[in-house]
C-alpha positions as MATLAB code, in Angstrom:
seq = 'XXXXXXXXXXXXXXXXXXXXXXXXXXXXXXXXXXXXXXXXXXXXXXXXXXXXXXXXXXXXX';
ca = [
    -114.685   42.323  -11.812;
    -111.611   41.810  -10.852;
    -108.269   44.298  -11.055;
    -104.653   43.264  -11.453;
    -102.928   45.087   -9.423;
     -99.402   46.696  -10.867;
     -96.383   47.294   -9.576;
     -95.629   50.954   -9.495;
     -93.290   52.107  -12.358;
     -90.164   53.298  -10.058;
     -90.275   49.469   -8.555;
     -89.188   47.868  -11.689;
     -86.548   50.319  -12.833;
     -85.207   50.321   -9.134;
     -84.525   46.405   -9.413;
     -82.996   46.892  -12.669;
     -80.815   50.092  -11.365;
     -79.759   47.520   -8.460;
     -78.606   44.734  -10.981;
     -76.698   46.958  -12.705;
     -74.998   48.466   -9.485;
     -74.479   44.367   -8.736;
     -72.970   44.331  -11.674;
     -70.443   47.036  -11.416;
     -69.480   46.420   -8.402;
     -68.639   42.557   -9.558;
     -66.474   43.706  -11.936;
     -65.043   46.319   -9.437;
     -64.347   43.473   -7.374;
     -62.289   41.328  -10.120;
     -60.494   44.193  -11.006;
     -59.332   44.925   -7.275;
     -58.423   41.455   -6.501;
     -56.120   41.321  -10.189;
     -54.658   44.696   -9.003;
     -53.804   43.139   -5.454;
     -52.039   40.148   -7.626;
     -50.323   42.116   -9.944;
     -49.108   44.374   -6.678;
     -48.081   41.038   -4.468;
     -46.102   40.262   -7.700;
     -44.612   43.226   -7.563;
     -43.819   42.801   -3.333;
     -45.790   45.947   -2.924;
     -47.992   46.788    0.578;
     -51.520   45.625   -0.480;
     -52.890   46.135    2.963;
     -55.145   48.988    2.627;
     -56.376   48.103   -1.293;
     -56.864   44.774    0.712;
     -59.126   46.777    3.146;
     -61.070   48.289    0.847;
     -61.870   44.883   -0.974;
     -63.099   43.087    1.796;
     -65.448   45.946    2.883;
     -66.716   46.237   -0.846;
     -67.333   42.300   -0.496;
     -68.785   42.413    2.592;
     -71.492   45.222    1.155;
     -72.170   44.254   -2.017;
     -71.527   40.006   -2.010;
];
């Protein structure tokens, strides 16, 4: 007799919480990098939102 074993419940909807994290931080992403356009555009000091991208990147890429 042999048993399948299962992955524990909180495993599967911990991968799916992590896509959609993934997810939202993607978008977060594309929306920082149009806002750092639209503010070059504009000649305003992106350093700092510039920061705060690459850090975001560098955690979540």
């Amino acid at each position: 007799q042999t048993t399948k074993t299962e992955e524990p419940a909180w495993t599967e909807s911990r991968t799916t919480n992590m896509d959609m994290i993934k997810v939202h931080y993607r978008q977060l992403i594309k929306n920082m990098e149009r806002e750092i356009k639209t503010l070059k555009n504009k000649n305003k000091d992106t350093t700092t939102l510039a920061g705060h991208l690459n850090l975001i990147k560098t955690l979540w890429q």
